[in-house]
C-alpha positions as CSV (number, residue, x, y, z in Angstrom):
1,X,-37.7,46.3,23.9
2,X,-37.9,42.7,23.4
3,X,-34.5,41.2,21.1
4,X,-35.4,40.2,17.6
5,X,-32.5,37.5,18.1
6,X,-31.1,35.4,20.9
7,X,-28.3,33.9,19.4
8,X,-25.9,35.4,17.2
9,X,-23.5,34.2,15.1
10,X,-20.0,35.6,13.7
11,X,-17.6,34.6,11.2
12,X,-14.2,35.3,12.2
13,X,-11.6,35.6,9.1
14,X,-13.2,39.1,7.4
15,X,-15.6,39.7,10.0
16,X,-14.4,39.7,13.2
17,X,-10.6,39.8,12.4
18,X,-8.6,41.6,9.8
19,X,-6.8,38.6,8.2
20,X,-8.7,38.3,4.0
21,X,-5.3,40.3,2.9
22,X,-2.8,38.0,5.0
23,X,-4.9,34.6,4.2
24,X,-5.0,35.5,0.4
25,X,-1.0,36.6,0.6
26,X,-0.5,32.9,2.2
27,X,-2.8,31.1,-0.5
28,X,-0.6,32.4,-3.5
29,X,2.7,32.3,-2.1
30,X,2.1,28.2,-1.2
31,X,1.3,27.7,-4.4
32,X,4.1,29.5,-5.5
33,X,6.1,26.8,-3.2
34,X,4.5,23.6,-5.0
35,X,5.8,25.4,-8.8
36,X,2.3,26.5,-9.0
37,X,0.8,29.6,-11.0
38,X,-0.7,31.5,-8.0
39,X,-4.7,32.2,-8.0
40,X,-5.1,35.8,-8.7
41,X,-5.8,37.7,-5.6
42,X,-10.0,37.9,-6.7
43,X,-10.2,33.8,-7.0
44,X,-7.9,33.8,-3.5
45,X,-10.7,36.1,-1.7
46,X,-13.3,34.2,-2.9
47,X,-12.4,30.9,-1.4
48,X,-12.3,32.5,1.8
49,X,-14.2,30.6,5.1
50,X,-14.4,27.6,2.9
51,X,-12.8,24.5,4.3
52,X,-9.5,23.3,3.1
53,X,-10.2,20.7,0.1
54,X,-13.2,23.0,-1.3
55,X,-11.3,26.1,-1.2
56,X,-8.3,24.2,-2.6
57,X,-10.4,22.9,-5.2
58,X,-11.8,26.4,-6.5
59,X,-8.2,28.1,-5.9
60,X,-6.0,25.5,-7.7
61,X,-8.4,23.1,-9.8
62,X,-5.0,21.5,-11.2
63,X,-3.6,20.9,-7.9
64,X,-3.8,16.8,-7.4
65,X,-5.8,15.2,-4.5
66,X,-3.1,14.0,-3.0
67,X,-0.7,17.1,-3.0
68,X,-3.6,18.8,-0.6
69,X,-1.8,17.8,2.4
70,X,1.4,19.8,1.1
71,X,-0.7,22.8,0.0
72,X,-1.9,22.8,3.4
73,X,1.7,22.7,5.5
74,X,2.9,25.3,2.9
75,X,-0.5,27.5,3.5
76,X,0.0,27.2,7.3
77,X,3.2,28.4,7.3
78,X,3.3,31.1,5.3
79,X,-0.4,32.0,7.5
80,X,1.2,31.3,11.0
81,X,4.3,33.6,10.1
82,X,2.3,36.6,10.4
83,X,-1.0,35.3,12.1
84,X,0.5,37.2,15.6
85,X,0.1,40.5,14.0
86,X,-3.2,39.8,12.9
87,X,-5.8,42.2,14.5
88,X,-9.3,42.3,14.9
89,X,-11.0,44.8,13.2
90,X,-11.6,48.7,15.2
91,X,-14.6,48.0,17.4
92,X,-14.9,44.3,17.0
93,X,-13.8,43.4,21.2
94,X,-16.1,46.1,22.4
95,X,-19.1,44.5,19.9
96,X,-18.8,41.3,21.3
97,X,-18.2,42.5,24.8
98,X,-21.0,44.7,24.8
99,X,-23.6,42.2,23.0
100,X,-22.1,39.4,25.8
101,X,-23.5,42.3,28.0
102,X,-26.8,42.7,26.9
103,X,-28.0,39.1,27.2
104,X,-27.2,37.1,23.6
105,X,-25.7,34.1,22.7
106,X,-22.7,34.5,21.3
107,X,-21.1,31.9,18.8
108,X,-18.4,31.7,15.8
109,X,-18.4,29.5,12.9
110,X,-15.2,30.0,11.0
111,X,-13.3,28.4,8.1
112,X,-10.5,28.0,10.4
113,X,-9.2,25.1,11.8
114,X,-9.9,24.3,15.7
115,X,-6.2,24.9,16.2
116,X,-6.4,27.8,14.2
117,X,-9.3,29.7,15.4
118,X,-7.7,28.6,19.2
119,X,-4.6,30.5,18.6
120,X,-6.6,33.5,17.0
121,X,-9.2,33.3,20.2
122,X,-6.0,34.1,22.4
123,X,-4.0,36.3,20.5
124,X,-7.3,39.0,20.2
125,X,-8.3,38.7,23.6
126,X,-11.7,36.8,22.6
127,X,-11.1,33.7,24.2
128,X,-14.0,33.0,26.6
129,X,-16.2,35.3,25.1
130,X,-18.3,33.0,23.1
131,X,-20.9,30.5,24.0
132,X,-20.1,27.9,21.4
133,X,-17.7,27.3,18.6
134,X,-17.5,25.4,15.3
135,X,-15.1,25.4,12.4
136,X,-14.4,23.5,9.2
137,X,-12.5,20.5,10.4
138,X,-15.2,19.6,12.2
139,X,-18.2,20.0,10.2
140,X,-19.0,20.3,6.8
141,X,-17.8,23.1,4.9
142,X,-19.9,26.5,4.0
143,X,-22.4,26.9,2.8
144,X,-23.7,23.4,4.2
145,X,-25.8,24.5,7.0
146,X,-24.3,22.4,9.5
147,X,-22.2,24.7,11.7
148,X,-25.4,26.8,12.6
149,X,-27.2,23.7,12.7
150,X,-24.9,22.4,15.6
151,X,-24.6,25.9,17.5
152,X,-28.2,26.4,17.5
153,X,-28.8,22.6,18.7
154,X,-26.0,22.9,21.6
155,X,-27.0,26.4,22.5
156,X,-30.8,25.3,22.3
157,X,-31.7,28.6,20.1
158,X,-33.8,27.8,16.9
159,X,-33.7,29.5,13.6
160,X,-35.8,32.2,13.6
161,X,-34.1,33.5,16.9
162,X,-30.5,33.2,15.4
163,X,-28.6,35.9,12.7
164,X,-25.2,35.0,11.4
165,X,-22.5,37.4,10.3
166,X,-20.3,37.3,7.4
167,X,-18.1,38.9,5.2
168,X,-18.6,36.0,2.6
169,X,-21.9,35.1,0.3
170,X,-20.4,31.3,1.9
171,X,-21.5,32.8,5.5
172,X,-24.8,34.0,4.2
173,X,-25.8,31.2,2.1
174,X,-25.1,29.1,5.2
175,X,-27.5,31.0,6.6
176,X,-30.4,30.8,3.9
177,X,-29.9,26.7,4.0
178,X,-29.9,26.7,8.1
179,X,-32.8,29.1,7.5
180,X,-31.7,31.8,9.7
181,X,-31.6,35.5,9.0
182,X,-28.1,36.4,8.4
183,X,-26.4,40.3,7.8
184,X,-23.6,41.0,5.6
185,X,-20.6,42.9,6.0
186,X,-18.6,44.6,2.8
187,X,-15.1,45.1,4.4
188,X,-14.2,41.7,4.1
189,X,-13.3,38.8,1.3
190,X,-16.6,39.7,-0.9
191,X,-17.9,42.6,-2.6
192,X,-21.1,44.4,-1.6
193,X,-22.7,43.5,-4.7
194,X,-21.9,39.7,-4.2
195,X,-23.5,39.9,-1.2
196,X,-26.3,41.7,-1.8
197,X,-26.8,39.0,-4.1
198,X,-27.9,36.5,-1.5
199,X,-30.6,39.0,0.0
200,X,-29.7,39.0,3.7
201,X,-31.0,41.6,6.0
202,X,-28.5,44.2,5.5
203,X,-25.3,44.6,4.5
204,X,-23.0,47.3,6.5
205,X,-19.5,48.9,5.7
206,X,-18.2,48.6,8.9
207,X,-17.8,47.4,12.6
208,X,-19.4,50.8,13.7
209,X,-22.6,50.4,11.4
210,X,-23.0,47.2,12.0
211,X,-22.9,47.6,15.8
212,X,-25.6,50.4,14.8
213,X,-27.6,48.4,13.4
214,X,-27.8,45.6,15.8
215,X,-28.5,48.2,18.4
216,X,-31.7,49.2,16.5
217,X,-32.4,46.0,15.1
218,X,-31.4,42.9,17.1
């Protein structure tokens, strides 16, 4: 049967790798650090695979421009204390192995930074399995389209061949302004309703349906 999709496209934090608990832990306790009220854990999961001055900017609207820099040593810390015992969600290596396998593209666009995602590709055994990578220090945030755009340009796959994964409505509205199809996935940073909300294909409750349904569908 012919593939509905050459290139797909994964989010990491949520998606991929089990980290929304550990990255919303790190946002409150740095704020703690600068004598800030921390963001309750609901405003914390919905920033997210933003990059850092948008999510900083919906997390901690009375945080000043120019304390960002300090947010973001104090996030990073707190982050890279526990980042090692991060792991990637049951089934995720042997999805992307076995869609590697089959013939697709493989890529990741992440909220990460390029020395973040780096140290995450090595600690889950990942490295190497993706055709192409972009995150958010590199390109414009989520839900600007560019990350697919660049992917799909470098790996020479256009829209309509190309699905992106995410745990966030950011991943799939990404999608929708790329104009790509894009999937969902609930046991993440979002809710199920929230991303139902941006009509994407489907949205599955875990790594097992979701390699079910690409299977059937992709």
């Amino acid at each position: 049967m012919a593939k509905r999709f050459e290139l797909i496209v994964f989010d990491w934090d949520g998606t991929l790798m089990d980290s929304a608990a550990a990255i919303v832990a790190s946002i409150q306790a740095a704020a703690i650090d600068l004598g800030l009220p921390p963001p309750t854990e609901d405003k914390a999961r919905h920033v997210i695979g933003l990059g850092l001055r948008e999510a900083l900017s919906y997390a901690l609207p009375e945080l000043e421009a120019g304390r960002h820099l300090q947010m973001a040593e104090r996030y990073g810390h707190h982050y890279r204390a526990q980042d090692q015992d991060l792991k990637l969600f049951d089934g995720a290596e042997s999805l992307v192995r076995d869609l590697a396998a089959a013939g697709y593209a493989l890529a990741v666009a992440t909220g990460k930074s390029r020395a973040g995602l780096n140290r995450a590709l090595a600690a889950s055994g990942l490295a190497g399995r993706f055709h192409a990578t972009r995150c958010a220090d590199e390109c414009h945030s989520k839900p600007h389209p560019q990350m697919l755009e660049q992917l799909m340009e470098e790996l020479g796959v256009p829209p309509s061949l190309t699905l992106m994964i995410g745990d966030t409505t950011h991943d799939l509205e990404m999608a929708r302004n790329a104009g790509t199809s894009a999937l969902g996935v609930s046991y993440g940073a979002h809710s199920r309703e929230a991303l139902e909300s941006m009509a994407a294909l489907r949205c599955v409750d875990s790594v097992a349906e979701l390699s079910a349904w690409l299977k059937q569908h992709a």
